[in-house]
DRENDO-1510 file (C-alpha; in Angstrom, 1 decimal, always signed):
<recs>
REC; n; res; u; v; w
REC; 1; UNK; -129.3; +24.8; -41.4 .
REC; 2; UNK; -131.6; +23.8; -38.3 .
REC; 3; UNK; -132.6; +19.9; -38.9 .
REC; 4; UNK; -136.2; +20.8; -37.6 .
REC; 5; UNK; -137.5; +22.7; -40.5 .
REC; 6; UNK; -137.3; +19.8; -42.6 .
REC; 7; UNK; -140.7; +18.4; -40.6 .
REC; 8; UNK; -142.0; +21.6; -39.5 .
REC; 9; UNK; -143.8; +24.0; -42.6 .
REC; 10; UNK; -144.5; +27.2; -42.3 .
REC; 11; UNK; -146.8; +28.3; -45.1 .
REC; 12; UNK; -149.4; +31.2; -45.7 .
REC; 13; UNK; -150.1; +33.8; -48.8 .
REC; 14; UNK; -152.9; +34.5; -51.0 .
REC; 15; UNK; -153.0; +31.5; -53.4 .
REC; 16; UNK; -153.1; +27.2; -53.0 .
REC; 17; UNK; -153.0; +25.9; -56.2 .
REC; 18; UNK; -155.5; +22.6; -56.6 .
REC; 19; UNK; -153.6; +19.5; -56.6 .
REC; 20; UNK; -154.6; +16.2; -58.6 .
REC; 21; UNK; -151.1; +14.5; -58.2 .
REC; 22; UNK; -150.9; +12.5; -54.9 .
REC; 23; UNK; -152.7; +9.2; -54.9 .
REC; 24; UNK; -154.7; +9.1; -51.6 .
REC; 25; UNK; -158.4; +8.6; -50.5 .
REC; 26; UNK; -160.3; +11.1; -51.3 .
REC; 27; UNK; -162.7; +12.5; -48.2 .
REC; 28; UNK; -165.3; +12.3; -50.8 .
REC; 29; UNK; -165.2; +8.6; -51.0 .
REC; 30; UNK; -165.4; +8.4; -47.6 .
REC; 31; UNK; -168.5; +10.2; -47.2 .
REC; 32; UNK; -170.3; +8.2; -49.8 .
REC; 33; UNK; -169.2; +4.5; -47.8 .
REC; 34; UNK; -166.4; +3.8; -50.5 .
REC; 35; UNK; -163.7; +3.9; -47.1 .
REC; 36; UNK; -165.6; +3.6; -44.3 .
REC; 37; UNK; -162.9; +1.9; -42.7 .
REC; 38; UNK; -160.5; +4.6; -43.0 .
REC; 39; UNK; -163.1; +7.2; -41.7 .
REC; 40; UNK; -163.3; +4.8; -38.7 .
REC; 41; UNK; -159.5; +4.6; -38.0 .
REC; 42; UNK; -157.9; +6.8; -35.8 .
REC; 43; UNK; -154.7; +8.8; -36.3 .
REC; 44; UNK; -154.1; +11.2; -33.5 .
REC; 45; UNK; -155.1; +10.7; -29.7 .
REC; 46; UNK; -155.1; +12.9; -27.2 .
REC; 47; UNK; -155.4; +11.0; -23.5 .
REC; 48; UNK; -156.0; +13.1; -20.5 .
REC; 49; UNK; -153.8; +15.9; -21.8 .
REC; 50; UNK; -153.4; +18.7; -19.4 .
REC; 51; UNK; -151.2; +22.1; -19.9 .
REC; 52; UNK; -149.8; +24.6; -17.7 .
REC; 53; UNK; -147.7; +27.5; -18.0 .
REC; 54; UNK; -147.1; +28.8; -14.3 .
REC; 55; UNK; -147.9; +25.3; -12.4 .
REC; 56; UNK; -151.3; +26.9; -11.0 .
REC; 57; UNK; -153.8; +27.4; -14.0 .
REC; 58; UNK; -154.3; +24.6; -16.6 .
REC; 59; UNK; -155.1; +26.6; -20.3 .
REC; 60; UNK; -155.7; +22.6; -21.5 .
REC; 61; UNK; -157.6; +20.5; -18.9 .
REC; 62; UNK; -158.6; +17.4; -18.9 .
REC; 63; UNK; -158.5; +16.9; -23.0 .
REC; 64; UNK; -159.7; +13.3; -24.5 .
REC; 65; UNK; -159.5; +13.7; -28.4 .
REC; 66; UNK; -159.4; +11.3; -31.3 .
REC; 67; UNK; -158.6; +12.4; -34.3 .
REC; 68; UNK; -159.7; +10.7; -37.5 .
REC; 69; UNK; -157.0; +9.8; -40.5 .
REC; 70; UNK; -158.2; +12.2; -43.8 .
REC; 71; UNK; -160.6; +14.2; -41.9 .
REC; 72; UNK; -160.9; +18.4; -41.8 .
REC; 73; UNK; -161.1; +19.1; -38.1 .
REC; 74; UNK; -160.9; +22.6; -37.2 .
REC; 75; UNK; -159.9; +23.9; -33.2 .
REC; 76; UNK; -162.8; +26.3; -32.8 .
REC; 77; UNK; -162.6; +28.7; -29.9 .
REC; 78; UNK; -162.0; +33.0; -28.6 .
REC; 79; UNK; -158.7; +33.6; -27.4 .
REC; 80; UNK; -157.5; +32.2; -24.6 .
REC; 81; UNK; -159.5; +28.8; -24.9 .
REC; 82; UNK; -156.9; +26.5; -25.0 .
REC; 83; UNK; -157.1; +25.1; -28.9 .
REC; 84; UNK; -153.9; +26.7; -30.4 .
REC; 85; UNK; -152.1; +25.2; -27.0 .
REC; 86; UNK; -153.2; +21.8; -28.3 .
REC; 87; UNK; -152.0; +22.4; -31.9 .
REC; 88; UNK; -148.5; +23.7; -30.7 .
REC; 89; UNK; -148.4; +20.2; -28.2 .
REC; 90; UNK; -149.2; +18.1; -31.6 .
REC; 91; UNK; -146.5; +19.7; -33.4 .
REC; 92; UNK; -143.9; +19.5; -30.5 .
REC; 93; UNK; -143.3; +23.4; -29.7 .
REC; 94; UNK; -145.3; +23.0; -26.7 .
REC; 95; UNK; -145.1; +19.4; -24.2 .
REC; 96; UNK; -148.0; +18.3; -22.4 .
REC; 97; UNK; -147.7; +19.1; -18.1 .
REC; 98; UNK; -150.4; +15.6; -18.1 .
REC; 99; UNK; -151.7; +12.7; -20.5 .
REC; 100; UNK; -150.9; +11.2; -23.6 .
REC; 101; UNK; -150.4; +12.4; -26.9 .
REC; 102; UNK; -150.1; +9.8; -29.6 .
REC; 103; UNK; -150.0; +9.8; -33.4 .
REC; 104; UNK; -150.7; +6.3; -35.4 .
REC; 105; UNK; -150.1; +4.3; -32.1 .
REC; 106; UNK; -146.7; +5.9; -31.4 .
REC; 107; UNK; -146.1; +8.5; -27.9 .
REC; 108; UNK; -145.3; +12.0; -28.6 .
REC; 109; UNK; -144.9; +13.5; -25.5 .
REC; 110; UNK; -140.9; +13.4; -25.5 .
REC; 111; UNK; -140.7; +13.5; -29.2 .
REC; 112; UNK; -139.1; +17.1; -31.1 .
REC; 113; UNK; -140.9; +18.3; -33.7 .
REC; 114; UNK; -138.6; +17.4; -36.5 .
REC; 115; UNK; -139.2; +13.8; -35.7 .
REC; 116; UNK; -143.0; +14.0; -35.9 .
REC; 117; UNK; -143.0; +14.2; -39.8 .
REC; 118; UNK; -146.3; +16.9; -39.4 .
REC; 119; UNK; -146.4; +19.6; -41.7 .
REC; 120; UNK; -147.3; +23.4; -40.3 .
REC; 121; UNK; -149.1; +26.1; -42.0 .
REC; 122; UNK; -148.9; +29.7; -40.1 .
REC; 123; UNK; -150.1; +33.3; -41.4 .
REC; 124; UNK; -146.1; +33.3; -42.3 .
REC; 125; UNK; -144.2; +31.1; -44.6 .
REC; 126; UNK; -140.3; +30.9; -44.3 .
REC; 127; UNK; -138.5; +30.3; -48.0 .
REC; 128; UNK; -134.7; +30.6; -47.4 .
REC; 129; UNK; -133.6; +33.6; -49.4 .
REC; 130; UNK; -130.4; +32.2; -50.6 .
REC; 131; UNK; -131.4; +28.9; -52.1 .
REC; 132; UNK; -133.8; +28.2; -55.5 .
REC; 133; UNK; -137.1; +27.3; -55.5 .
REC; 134; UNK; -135.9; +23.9; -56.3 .
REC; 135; UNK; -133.5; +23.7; -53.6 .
REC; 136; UNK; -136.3; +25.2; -51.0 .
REC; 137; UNK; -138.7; +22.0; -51.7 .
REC; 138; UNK; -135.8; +19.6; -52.0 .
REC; 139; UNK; -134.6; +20.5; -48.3 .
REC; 140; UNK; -136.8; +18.1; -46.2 .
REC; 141; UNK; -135.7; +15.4; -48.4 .
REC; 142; UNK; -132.2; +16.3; -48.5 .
REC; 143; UNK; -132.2; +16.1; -44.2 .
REC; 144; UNK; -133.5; +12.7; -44.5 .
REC; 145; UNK; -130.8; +11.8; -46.9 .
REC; 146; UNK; -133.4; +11.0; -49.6 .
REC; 147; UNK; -131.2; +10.0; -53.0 .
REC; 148; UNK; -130.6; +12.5; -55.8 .
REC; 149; UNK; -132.5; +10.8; -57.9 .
REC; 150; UNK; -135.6; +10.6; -55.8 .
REC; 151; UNK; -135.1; +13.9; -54.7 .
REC; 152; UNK; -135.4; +15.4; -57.8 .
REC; 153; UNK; -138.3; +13.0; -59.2 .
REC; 154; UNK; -140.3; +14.3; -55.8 .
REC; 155; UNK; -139.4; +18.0; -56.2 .
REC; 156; UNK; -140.2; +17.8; -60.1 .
REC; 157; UNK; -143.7; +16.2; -59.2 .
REC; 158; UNK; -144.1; +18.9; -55.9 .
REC; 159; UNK; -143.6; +21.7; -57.8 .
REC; 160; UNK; -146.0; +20.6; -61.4 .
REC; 161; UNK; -148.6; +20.1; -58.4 .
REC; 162; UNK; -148.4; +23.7; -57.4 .
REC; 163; UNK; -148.0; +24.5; -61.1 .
REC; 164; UNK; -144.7; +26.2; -60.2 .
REC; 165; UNK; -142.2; +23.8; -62.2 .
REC; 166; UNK; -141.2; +26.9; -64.4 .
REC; 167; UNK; -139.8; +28.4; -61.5 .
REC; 168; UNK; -137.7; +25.9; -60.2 .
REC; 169; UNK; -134.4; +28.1; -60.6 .
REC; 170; UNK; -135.4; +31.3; -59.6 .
REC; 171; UNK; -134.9; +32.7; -56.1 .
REC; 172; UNK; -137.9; +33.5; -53.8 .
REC; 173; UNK; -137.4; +37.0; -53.9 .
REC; 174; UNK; -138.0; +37.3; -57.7 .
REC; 175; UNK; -141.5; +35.3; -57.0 .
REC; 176; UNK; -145.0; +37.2; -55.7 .
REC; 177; UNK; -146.6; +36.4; -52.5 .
REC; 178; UNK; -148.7; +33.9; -54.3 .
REC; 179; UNK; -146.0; +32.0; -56.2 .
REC; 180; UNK; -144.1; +31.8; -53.1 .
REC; 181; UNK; -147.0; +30.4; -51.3 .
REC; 182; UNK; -147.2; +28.3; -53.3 .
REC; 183; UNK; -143.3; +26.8; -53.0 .
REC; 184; UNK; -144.5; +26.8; -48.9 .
REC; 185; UNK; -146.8; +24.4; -50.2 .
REC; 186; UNK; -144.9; +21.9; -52.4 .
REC; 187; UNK; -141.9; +22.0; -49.5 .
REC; 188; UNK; -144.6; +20.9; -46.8 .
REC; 189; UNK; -145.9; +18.4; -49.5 .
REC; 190; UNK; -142.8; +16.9; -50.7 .
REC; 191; UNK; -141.6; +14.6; -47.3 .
REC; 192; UNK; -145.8; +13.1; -47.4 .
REC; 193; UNK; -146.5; +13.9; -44.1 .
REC; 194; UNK; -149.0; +12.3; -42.0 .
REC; 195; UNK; -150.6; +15.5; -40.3 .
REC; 196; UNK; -150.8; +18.9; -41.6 .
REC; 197; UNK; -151.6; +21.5; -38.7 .
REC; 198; UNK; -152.5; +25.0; -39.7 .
REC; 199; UNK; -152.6; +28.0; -37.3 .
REC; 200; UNK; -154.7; +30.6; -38.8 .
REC; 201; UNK; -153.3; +30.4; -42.0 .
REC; 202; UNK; -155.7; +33.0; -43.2 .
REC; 203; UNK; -156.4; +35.6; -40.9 .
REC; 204; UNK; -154.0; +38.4; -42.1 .
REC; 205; UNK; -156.0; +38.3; -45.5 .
REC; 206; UNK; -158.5; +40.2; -46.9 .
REC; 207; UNK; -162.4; +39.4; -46.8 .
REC; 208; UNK; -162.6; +38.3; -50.6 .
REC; 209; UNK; -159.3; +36.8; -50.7 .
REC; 210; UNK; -159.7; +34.5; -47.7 .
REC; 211; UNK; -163.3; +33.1; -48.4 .
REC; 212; UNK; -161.6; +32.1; -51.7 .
REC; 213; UNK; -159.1; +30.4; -49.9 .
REC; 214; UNK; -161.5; +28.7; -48.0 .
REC; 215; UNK; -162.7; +26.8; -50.7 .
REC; 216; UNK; -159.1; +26.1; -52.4 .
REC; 217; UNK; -157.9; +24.5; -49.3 .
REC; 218; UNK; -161.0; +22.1; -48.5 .
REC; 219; UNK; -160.6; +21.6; -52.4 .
REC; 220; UNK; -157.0; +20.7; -52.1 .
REC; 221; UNK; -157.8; +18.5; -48.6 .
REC; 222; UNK; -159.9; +16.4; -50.7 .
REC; 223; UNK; -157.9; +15.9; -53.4 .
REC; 224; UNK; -155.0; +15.1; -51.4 .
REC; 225; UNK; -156.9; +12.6; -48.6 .
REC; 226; UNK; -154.3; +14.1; -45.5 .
REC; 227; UNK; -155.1; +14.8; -42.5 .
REC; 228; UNK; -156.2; +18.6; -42.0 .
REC; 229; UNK; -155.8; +19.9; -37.8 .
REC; 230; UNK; -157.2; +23.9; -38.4 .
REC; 231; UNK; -157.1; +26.1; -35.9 .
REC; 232; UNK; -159.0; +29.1; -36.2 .
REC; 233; UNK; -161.7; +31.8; -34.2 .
REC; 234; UNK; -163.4; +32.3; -37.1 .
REC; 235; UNK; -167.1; +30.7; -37.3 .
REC; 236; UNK; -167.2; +30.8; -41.0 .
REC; 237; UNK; -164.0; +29.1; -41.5 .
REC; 238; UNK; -165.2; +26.4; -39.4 .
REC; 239; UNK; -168.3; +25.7; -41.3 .
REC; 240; UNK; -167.3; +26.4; -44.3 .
REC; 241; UNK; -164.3; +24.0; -44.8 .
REC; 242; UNK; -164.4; +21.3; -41.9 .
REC; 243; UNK; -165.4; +17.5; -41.4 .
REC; 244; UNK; -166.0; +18.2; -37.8 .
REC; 245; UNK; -165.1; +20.9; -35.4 .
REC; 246; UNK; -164.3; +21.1; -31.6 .
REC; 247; UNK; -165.3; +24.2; -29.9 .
REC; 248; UNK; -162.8; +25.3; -27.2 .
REC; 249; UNK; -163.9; +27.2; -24.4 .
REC; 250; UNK; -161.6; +27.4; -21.4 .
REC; 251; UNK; -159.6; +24.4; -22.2 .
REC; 252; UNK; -162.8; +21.9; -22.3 .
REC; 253; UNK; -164.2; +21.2; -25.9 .
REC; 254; UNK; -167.6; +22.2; -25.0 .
REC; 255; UNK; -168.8; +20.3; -27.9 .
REC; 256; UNK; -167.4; +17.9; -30.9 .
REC; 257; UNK; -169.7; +17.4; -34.0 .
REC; 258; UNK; -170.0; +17.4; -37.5 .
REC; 259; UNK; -170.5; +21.0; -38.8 .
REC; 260; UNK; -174.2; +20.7; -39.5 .
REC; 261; UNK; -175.2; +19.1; -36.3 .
REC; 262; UNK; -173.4; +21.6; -34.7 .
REC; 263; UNK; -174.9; +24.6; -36.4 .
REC; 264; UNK; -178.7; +22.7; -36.0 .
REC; 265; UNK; -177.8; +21.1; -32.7 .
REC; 266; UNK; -175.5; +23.3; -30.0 .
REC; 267; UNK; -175.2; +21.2; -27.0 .
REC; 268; UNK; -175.1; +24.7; -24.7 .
REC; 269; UNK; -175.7; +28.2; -24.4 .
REC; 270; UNK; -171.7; +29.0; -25.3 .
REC; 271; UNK; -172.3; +27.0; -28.6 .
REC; 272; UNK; -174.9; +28.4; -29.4 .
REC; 273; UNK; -173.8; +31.6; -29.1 .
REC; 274; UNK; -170.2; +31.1; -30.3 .
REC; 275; UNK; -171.6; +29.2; -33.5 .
REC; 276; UNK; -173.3; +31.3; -35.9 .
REC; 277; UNK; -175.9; +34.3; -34.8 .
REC; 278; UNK; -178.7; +33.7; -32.7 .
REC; 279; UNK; -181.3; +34.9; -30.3 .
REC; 280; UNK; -182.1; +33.9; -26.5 .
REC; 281; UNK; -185.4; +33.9; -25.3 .
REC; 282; UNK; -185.2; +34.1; -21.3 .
REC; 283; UNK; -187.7; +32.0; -18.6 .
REC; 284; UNK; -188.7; +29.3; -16.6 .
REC; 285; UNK; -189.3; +25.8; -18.0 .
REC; 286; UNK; -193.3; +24.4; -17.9 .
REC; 287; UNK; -194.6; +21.0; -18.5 .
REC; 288; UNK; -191.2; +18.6; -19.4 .
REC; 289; UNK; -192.2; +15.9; -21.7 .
REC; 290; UNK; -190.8; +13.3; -24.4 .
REC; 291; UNK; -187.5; +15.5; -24.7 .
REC; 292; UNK; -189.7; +18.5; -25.1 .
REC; 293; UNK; -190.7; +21.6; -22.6 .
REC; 294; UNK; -192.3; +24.5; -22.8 .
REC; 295; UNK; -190.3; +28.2; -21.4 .
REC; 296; UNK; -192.8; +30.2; -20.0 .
REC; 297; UNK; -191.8; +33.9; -20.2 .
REC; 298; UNK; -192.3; +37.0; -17.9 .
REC; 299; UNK; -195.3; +38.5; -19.6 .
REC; 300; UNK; -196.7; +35.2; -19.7 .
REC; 301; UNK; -196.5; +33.7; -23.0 .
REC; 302; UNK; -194.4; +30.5; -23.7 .
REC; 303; UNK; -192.6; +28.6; -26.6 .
REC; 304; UNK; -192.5; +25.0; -27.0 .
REC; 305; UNK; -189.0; +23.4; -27.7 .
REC; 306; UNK; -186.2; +20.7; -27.2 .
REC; 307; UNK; -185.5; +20.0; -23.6 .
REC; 308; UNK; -182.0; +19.7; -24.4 .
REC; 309; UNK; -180.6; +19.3; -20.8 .
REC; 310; UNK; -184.0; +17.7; -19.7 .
REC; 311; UNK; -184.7; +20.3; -17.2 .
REC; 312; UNK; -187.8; +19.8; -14.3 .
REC; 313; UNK; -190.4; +22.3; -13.9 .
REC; 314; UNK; -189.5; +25.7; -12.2 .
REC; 315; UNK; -186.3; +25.5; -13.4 .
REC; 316; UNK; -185.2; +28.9; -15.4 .
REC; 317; UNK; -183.7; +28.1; -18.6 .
REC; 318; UNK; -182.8; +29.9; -21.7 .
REC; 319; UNK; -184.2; +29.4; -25.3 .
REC; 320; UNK; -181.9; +29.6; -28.3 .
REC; 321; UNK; -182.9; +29.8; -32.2 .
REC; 322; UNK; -181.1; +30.7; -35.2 .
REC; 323; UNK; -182.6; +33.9; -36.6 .
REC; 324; UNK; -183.4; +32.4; -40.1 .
REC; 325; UNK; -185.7; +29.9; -38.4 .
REC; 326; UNK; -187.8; +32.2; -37.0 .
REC; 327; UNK; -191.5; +33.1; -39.4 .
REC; 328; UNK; -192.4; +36.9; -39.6 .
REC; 329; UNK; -196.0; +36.8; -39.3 .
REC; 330; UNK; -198.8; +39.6; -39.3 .
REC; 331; UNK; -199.7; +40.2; -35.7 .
REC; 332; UNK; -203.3; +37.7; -35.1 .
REC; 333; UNK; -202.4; +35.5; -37.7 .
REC; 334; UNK; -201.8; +32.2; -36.9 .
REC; 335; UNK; -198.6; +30.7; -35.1 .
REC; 336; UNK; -198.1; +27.2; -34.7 .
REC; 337; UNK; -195.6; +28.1; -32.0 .
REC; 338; UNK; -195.1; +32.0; -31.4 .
REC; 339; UNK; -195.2; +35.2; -29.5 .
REC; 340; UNK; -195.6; +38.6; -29.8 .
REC; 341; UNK; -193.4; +41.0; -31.0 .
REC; 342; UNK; -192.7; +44.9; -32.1 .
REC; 343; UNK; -190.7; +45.6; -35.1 .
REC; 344; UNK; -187.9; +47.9; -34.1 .
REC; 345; UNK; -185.3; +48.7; -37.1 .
REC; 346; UNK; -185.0; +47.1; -40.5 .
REC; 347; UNK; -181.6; +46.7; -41.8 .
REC; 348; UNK; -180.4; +46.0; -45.3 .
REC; 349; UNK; -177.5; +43.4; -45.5 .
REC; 350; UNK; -177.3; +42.9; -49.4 .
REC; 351; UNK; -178.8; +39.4; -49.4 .
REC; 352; UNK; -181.1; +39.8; -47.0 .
REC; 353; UNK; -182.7; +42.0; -44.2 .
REC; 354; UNK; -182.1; +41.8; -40.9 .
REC; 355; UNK; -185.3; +42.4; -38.2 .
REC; 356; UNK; -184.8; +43.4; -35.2 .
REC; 357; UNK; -187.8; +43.2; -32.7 .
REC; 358; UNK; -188.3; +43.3; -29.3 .
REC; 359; UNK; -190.6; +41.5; -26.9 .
REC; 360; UNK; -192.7; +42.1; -24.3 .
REC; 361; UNK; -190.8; +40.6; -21.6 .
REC; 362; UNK; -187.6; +43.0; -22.3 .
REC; 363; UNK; -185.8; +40.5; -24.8 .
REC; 364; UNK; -184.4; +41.4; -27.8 .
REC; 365; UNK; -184.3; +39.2; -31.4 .
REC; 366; UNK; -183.5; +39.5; -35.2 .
REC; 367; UNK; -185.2; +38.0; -37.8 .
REC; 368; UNK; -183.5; +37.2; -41.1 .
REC; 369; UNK; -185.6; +37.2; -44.1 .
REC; 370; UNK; -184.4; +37.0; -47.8 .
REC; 371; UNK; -185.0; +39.9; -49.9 .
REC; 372; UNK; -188.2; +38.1; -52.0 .
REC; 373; UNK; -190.1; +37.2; -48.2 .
REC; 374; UNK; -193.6; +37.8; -49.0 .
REC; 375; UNK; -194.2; +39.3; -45.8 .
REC; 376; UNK; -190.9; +42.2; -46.3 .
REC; 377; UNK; -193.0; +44.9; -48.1 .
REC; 378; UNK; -195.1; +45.6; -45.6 .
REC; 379; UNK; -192.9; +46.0; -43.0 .
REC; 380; UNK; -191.8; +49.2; -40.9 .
REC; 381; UNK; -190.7; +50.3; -37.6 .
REC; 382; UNK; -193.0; +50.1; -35.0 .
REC; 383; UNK; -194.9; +47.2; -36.8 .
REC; 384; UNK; -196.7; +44.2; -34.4 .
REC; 385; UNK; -196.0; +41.0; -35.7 .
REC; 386; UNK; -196.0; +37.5; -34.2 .
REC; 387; UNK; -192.7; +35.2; -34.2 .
REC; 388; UNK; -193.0; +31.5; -35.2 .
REC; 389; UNK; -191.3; +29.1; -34.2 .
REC; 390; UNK; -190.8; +25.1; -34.9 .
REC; 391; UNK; -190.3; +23.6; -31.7 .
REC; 392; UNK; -187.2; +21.7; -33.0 .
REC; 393; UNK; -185.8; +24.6; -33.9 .
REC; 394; UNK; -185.8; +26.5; -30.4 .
REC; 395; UNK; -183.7; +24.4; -28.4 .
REC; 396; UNK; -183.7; +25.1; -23.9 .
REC; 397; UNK; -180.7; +25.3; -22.2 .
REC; 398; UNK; -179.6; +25.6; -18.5 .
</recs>
């Protein structure tokens, strides 16, 4: 039996049971002050960690990372960007080419993954076939010559946390998907590892299924007080379940925040764009002042917002506002801060309706407004309207 998958976890499926068994920390009570110190104290450093493949083209450059003990932080980023090399270099499958990788003080870089005592969740979980249930949780213990009695007072309390203890005899092919997830679980419990990594535990499932799981896991992350590292291309997954998130592009974290000051405050165009839906307004910047500028457009009118990279005059820039922040008013009404603007198509979304207009300087936005907007019913194709805008809102990029 290979030693390594007593520290390594592979776990996915379509049900994580909540769990009210472990004693740790809840996240919860770090949010409200009650462990403020723990929120402060790092677990996981990453020190001028650099990866390459062929000796030419670094996929992780330059990477300075801390990582906070109980904290969600999800690896945010397309293909390519360099997050899920980072994951695989915490978990051992991958070594760093430069820099430091340390986990509660202690160097990684030379250490193999079944030393690291970090769980691993992947779209795949691997029961072995010809043990129980039982014996399947029991195994990491068993490598690190854990006592019988211990063993089975761990696996007992494992499996009631999963609500699985009925099954502790049968084999994983007389359990569903779900129940076997579920073991997955329990085995990547059982040893208490420091760091739980997950690799897109979620993408091979449906629409339904997954935002459910969504909420189980940040459920269960609370309850249990480990550390979550997610990796993940999905916006939504992000927002919905992290503490903070890095977004990867290219192998630099283009930006590090909580998930609301991301969403509200993108440090750059790629954030921006990468983080929820939004619309770019295109011109040069007027008048700088007190963090604030205004981008005068082609046709000649201008929006006021934040001066986020504190751009001079002249200089052409790019605007960038969520679509739901973004007033439908009757064209000559009046806007605080707003252009003009033709109503092109109208499209029903359930919840709401999506507007699409277009401007007179060639740009194209949407507006989102819920179904009971006041201004909705008398709206049609072709329609003038003028586009508000709070200043904060529209934030000015290079």
């Amino acid at each position: 039996m290979p030693a390594f998958l007593a520290g390594i976890v592979y776990i996915c499926g379509d049900k994580i049971l909540e769990s009210t068994t472990v004693k740790r920390p809840p996240l919860a009570a770090v949010r409200n002050g009650q462990q403020a110190a723990a929120k402060r104290e790092t677990l996981v450093e990453f020190r001028g960690v650099k990866k390459t493949y062929d000796g030419e083209n670094l996929v992780v450059k330059q990477l300075d990372l801390n990582i906070e003990r109980g904290e969600f932080l999800t690896l945010l980023g397309p293909s390519g960007s360099g997050k899920t090399t980072c994951l695989m270099m915490l978990a051992g499958f991958e070594f760093p080419t430069g820099g430091e990788i340390r986990l509660d003080g202690k160097l990684l870089n030379k250490v193999p993954p079944h030393k690291r005592d970090i769980g691993m969740v992947f779209q795949n979980y691997a029961l072995f076939p010809h043990m129980t249930v039982g014996q399947n949780v029991a195994y990491p213990l068993q490598v690190r010559k854990v006592d019988a009695a211990t063993r089975a007072d761990k696996v007992k309390r494992a499996l009631d946390m999963v609500q699985m203890g009925q099954f502790a005899d049968r084999y994983p092919a007389q359990l569903s998907g779900g129940q076997q997830q579920r073991i997955a679980l329990a085995r990547a419990l059982v040893f208490d590892p420091k760091l739980v990594l997950m690799d897109e535990p979620l993408g091979a499932l449906d629409k339904q299924l997954r935002e459910r799981m969504q909420i189980e896991l940040k459920d269960l992350h609370q309850r249990l007080g480990v550390t979550f590292v997610y990796v993940t291309h999905d916006q939504s997954e992000a927002l919905t379940m992290s503490d903070r998130v890095a977004v990867f592009e290219h192998g630099i974290i283009q930006q590090l925040a909580p998930v609301d000051q991301l969403y509200e405050q993108p440090d750059n165009q790629f954030v921006a764009g990468f983080i929820g839906d939004n619309n770019r307004f295109h011109g040069v910047v007027e008048t700088p002042d007190s963090g604030l500028c205004r981008l005068r457009m082609q046709d000649g009118s201008s929006l006021l917002g934040v001066n986020v990279n504190g751009l001079g005059a002249g200089h052409a820039a790019v605007g960038c506002v969520r679509p739901e922040r973004i007033r439908l008013l009757a064209r000559g009404a009046a806007a605080s801060n707003g252009v003009a603007a033709r109503i092109t198509s109208l499209i029903y979304f359930g919840d709401h309706v999506r507007v699409r207009c277009a401007l007179p300087n060639g740009d194209e936005c949407f507006v989102k407004l819920t179904l009971n907007d006041p201004a909705l019913p008398g709206l049609s194709e072709g329609t003038p309207v003028s586009l508000d805008i709070e200043p904060t809102h529209l934030r000015v990029f290079i």
